[in-house]
ChimeraX commands (.cxc) that place a marker at each C-alpha (Angstrom):
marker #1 position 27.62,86.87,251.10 radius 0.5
marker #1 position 29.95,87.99,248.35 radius 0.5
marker #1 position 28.67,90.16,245.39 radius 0.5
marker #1 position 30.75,90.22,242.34 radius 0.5
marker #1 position 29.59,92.85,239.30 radius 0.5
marker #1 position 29.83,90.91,235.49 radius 0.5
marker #1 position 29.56,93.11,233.05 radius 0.5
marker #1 position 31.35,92.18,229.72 radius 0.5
marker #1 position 30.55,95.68,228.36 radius 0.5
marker #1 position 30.78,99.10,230.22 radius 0.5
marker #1 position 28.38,101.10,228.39 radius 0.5
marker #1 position 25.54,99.89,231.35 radius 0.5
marker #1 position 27.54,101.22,234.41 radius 0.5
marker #1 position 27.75,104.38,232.79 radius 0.5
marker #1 position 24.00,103.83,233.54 radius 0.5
marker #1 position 23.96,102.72,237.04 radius 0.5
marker #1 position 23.71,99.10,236.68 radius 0.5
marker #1 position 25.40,96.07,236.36 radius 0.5
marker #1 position 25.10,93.28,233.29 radius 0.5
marker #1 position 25.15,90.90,236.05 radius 0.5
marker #1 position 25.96,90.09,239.41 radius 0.5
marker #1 position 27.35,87.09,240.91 radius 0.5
marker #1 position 26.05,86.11,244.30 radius 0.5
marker #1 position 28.21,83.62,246.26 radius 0.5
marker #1 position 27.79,81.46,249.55 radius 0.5
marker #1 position 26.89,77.97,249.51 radius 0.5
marker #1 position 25.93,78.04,246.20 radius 0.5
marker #1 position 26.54,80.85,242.92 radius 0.5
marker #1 position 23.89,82.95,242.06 radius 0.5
marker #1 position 23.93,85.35,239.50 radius 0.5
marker #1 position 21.35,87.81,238.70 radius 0.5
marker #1 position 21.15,89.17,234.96 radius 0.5
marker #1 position 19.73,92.83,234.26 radius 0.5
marker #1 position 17.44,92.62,231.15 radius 0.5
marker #1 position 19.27,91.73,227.96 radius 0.5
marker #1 position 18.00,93.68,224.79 radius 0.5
marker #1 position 19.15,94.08,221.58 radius 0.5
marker #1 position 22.35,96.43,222.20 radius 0.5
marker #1 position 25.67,96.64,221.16 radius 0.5
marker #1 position 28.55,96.44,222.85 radius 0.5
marker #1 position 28.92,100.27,222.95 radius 0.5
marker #1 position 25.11,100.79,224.47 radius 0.5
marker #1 position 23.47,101.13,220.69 radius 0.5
marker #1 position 20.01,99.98,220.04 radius 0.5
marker #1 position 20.35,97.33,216.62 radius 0.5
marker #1 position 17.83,95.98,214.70 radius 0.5
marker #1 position 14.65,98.56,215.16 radius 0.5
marker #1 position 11.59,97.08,214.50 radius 0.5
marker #1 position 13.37,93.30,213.90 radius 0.5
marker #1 position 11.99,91.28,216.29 radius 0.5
marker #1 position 13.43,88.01,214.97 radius 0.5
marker #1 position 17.14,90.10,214.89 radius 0.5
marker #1 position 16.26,91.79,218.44 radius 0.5
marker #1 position 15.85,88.50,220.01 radius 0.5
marker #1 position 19.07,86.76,218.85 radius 0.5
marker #1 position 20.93,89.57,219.55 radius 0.5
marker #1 position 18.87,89.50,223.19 radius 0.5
marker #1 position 19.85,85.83,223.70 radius 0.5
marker #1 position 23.30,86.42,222.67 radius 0.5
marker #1 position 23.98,89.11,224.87 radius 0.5
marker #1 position 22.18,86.42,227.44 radius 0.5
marker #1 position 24.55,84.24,227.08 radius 0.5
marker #1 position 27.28,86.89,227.08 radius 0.5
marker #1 position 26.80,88.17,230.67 radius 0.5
marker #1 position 26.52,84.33,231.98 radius 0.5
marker #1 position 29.82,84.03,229.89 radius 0.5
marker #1 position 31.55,86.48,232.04 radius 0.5
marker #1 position 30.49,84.97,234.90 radius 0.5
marker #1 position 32.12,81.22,234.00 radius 0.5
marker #1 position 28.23,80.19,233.30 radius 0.5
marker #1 position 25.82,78.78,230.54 radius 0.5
marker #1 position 22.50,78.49,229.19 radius 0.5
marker #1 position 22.49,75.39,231.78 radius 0.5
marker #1 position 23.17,77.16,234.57 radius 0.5
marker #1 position 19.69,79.44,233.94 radius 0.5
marker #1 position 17.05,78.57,236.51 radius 0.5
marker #1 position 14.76,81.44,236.25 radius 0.5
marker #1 position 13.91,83.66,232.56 radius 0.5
marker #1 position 12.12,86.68,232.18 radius 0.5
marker #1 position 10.50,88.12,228.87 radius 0.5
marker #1 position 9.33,90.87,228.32 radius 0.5
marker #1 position 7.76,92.14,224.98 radius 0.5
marker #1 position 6.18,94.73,223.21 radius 0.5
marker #1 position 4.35,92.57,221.58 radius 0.5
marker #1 position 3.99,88.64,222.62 radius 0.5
marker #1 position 2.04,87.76,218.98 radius 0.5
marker #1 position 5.05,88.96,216.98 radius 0.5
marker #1 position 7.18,87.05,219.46 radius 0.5
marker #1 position 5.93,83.99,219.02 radius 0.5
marker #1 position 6.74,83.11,215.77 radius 0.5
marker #1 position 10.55,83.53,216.53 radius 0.5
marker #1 position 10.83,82.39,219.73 radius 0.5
marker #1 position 12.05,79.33,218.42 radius 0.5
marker #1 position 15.33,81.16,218.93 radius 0.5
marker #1 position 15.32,80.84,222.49 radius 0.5
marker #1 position 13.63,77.93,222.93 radius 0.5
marker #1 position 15.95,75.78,220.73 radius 0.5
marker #1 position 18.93,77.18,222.93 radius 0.5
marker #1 position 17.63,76.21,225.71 radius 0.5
marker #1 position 16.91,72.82,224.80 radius 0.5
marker #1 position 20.08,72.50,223.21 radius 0.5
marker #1 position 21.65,73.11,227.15 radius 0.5
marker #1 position 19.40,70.63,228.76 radius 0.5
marker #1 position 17.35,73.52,230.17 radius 0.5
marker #1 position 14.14,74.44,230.90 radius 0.5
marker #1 position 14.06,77.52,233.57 radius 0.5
marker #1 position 10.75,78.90,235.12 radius 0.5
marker #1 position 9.83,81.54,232.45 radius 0.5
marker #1 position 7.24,84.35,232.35 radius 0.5
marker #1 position 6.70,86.34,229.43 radius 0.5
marker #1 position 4.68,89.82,229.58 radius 0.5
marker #1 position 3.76,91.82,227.26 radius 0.5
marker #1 position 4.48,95.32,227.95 radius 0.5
marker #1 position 3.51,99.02,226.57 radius 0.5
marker #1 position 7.40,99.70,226.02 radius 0.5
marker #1 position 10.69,99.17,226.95 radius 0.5
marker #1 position 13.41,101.23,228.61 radius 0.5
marker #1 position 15.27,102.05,224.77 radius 0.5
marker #1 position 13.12,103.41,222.39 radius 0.5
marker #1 position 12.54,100.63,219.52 radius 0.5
marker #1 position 13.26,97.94,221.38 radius 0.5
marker #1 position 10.62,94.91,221.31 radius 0.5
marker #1 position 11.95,92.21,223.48 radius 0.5
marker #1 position 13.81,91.86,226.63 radius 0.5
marker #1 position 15.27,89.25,227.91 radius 0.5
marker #1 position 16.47,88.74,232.19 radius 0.5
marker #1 position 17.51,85.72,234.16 radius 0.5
marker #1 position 18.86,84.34,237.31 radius 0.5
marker #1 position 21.72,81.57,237.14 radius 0.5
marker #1 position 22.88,79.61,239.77 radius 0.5
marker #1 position 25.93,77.60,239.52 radius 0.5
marker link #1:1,2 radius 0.2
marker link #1:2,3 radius 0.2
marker link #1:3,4 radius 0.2
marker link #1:4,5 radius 0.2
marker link #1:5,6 radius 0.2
marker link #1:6,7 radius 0.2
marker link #1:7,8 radius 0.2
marker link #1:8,9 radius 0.2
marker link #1:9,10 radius 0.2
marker link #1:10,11 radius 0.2
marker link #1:11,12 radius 0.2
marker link #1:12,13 radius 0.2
marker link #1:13,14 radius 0.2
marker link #1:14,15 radius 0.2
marker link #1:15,16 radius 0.2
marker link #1:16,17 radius 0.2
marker link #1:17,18 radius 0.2
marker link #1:18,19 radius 0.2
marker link #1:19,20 radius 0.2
marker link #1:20,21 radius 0.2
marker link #1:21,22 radius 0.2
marker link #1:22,23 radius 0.2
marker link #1:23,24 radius 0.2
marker link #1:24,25 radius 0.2
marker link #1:25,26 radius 0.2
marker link #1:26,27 radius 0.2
marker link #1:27,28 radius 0.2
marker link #1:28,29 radius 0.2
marker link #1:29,30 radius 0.2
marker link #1:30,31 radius 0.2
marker link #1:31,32 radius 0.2
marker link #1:32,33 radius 0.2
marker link #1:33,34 radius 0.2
marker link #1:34,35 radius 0.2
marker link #1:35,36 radius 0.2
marker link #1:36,37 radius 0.2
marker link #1:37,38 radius 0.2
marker link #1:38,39 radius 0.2
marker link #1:39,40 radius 0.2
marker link #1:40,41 radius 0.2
marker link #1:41,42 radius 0.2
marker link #1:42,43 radius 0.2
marker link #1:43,44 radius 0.2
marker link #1:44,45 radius 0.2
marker link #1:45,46 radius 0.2
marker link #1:46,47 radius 0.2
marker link #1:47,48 radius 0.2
marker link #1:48,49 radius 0.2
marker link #1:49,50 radius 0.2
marker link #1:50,51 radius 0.2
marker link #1:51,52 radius 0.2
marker link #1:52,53 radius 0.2
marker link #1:53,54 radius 0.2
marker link #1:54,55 radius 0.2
marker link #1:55,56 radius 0.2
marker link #1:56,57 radius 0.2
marker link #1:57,58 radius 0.2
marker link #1:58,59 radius 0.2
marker link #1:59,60 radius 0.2
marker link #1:60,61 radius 0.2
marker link #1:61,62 radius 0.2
marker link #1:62,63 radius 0.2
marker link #1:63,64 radius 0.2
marker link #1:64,65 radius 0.2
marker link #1:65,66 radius 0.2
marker link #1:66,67 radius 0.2
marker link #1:67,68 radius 0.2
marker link #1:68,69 radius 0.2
marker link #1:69,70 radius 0.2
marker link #1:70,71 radius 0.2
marker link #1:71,72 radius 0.2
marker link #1:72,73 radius 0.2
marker link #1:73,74 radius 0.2
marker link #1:74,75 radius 0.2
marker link #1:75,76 radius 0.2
marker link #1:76,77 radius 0.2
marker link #1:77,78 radius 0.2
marker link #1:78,79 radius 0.2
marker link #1:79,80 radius 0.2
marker link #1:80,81 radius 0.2
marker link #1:81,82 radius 0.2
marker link #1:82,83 radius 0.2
marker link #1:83,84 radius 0.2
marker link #1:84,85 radius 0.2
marker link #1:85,86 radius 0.2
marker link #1:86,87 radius 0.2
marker link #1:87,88 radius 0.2
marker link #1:88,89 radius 0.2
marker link #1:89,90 radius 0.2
marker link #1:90,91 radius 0.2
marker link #1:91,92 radius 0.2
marker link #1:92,93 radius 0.2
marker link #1:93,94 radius 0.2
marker link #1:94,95 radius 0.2
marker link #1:95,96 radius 0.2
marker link #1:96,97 radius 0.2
marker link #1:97,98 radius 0.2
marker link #1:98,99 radius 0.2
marker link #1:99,100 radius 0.2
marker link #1:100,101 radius 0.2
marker link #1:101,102 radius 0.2
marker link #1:102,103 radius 0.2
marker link #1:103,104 radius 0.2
marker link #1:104,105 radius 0.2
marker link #1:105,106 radius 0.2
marker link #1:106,107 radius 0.2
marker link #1:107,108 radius 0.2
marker link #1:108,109 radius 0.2
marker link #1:109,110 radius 0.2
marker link #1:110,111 radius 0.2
marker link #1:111,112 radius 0.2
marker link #1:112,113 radius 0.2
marker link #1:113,114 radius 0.2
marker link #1:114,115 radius 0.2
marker link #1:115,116 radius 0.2
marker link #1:116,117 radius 0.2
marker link #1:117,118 radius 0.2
marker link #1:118,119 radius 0.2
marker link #1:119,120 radius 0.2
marker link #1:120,121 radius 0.2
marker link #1:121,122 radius 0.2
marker link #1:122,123 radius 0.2
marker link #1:123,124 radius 0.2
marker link #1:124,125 radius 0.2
marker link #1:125,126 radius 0.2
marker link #1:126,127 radius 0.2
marker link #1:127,128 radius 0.2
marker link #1:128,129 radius 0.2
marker link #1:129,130 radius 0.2
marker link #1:130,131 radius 0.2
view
């Protein structure tokens, strides 16, 4: 087994961990840390936002499968986890339409959670790809 780190940013090994990490052998795995609402440099955006915190979320989704020569498509398992799931619903449109838009439709489990790691941040967003 090969593990290769993805991380289109740097901001989260300062951190200890990884965007992403690829897993080969027969097949490609890769492994995504939670995606939030975060800059590029490791700043918390949109406080409070949760329709802004969850594109943002998605985006940097799709960033860190990106990196690692995937897509949306290759996503067979999705995480969520919220702060609040009745706020979420209304916007998780979002997601969903992305998803359908690549053909997809990975296991999911959304829980709703006291807080996150950051401080303001209401959704979070982690997957596993295989390719």
């Amino acid at each position: 087994m090969e593990r290769t780190a993805v991380n289109p940013v740097t901001w989260s090994q300062e951190m200890g961990f990884n965007q992403g990490e690829a897993v080969s052998g027969e097949t490609r795995t890769l492994y995504i840390s939670g995606q939030t609402a975060m800059s590029a440099d490791g700043r918390p955006e949109h406080d409070g936002d949760m329709a802004a915190q969850l594109a943002l979320a998605v985006d940097n989704l799709e960033a860190v499968l990106t990196a690692a020569e995937m897509s949306l498509s290759n996503l067979v398992r999705l995480n969520v986890y919220t702060t609040d799931v009745d706020a979420l619903f209304p916007h998780y449109g979002v997601l969903a339409g992305k998803l359908g838009a690549a053909g997809v439709a990975p296991t999911t489990t959304m829980l709703e959670v006291t807080r996150l790691a950051i401080p303001g941040q209401l959704i979070e967003l982690e997957g596993t790809a295989v390719a």
